[in-house]
C-alpha positions in Angstrom: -151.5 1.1 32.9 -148.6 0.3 35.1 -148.1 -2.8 34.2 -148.3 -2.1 30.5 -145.2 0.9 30.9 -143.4 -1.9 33.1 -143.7 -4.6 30.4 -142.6 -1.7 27.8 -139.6 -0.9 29.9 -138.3 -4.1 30.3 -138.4 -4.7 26.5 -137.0 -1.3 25.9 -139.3 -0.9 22.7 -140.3 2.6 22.8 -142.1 2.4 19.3 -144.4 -0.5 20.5 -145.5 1.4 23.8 -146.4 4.3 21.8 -148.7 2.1 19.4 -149.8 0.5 22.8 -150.5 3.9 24.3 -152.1 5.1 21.2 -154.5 2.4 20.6 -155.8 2.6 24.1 -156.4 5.9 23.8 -158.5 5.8 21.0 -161.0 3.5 22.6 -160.7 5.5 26.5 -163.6 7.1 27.8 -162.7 7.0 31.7 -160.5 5.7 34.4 -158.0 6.6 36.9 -156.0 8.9 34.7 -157.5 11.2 31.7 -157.8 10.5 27.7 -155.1 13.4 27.6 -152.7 12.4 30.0 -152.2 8.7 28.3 -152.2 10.6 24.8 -149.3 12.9 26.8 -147.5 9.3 27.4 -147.8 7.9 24.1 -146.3 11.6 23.0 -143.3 10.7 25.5 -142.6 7.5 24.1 -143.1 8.2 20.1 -140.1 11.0 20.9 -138.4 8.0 22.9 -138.7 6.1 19.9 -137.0 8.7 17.0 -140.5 9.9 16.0 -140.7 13.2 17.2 -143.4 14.2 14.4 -145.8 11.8 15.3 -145.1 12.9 19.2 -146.3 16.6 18.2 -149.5 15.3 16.7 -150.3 13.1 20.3 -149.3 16.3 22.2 -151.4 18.4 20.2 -154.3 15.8 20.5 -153.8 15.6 24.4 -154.4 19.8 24.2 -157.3 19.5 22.2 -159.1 16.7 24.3 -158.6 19.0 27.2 -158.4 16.4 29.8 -156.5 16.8 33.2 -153.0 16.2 33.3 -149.9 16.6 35.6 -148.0 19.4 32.9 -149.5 21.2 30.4 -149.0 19.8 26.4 -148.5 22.6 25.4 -144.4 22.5 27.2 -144.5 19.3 25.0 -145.2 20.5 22.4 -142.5 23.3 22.4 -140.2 20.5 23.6 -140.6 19.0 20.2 -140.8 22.0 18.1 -137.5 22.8 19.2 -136.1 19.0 18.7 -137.6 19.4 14.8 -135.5 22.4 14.5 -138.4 25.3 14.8 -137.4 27.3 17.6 -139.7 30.0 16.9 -143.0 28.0 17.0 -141.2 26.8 20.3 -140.6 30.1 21.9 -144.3 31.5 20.7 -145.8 28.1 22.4 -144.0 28.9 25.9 -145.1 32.7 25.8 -148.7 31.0 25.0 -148.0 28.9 28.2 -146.6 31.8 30.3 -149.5 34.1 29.0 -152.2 31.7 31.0 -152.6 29.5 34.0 -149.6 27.2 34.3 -148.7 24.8 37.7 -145.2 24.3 38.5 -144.9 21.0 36.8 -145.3 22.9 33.9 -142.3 25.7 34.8 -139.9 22.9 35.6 -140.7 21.1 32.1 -140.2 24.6 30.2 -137.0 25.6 32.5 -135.8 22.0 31.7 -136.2 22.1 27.8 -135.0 25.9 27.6 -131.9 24.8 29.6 -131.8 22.1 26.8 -131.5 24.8 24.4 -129.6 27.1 25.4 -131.3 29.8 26.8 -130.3 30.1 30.4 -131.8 32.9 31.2 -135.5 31.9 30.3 -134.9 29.1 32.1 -133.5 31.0 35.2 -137.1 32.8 35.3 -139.5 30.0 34.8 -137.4 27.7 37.3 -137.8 31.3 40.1 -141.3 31.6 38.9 -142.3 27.9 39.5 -140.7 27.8 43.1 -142.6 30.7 43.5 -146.2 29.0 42.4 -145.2 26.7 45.1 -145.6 28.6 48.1 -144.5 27.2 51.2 -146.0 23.6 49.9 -143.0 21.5 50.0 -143.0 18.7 47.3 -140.1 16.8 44.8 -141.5 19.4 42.4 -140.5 22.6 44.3 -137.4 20.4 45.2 -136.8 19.8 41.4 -137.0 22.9 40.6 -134.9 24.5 43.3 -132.2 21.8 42.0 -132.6 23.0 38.2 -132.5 27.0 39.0 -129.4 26.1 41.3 -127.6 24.7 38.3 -128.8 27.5 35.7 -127.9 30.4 38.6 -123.8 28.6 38.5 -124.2 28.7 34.9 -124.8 32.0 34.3 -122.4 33.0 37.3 -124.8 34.3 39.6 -125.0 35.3 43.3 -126.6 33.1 45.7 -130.1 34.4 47.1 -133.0 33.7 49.2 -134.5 30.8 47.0 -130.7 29.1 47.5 -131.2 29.1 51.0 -134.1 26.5 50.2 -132.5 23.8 48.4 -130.3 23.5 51.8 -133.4 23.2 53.9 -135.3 20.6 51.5 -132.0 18.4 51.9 
């Protein structure tokens, strides 16, 4: 897999990975990463390559085959609903996501594509709430998202707090 997403990089041919990344997930039954996280990939690359439909089908397959991976499809798939112009759809798939069992991953792809679109304050609350699923594990995730929240919170001229004082000791 790595040296199929290196070869794609190099070529910078988005559209070709995707069909790469499709194909071999038809034919997948096991390895070191699920069904549903390569169909999560080829998603990632078909909205790399201007085809941000055909991204929301892969997403929606990688939900439905209900296989393990790192952030849930369903923050893709609002992603994309948003990028198509349906913002509703978008916001009703994040209250899905917020409504059940979500890792931080997950909160720092939602606070990243709500920044994206504007709504700070949604972000603001996913980005606390995932630092919060963290606990005291520190990880580049927590680390992300203490980064992201610190950016929306000087947006949207807030005070500095506790969770502040956390990005200076992950430094």
């Amino acid at each position: 897999m790595d040296r199929l997403l290196e070869q794609a990089l190099l070529l910078d041919d988005h559209g070709a990975l995707a069909r790469r990344l499709d194909a071999l997930a038809q034919g997948y039954e096991s390895g070191e990463m699920s069904r549903a996280a390569i169909l999560v990939l080829a998603a990632e690359e078909w909205r790399q390559a201007g085809q941000p439909a055909t991204a929301l089908d892969r997403y929606q397959s990688a939900l439905e085959d209900g296989g393990e991976v790192p952030v849930d499809p369903r923050a893709g798939i609002a992603d994309t609903l948003f990028e198509l112009d349906r913002p509703e759809e978008a916001r009703a798939v994040i209250a899905a996501v917020r409504a059940g069992d979500w890792n931080p991953a997950t909160a720092l792809t939602v606070a990243e594509t709500l920044v994206a679109y504007g709504d700070l304050d949604a972000a603001h609350e996913w980005a606390t709430e995932g630092i919060r699923a963290c606990g005291a594990t520190v990880s580049g995730i927590r680390d992300s998202l203490l980064r992201t929240r610190y950016r929306i919170r000087v947006d949207l001229g807030l005070p500095e707090d506790d969770l502040d004082a956390l990005l200076d000791v992950s430094r």
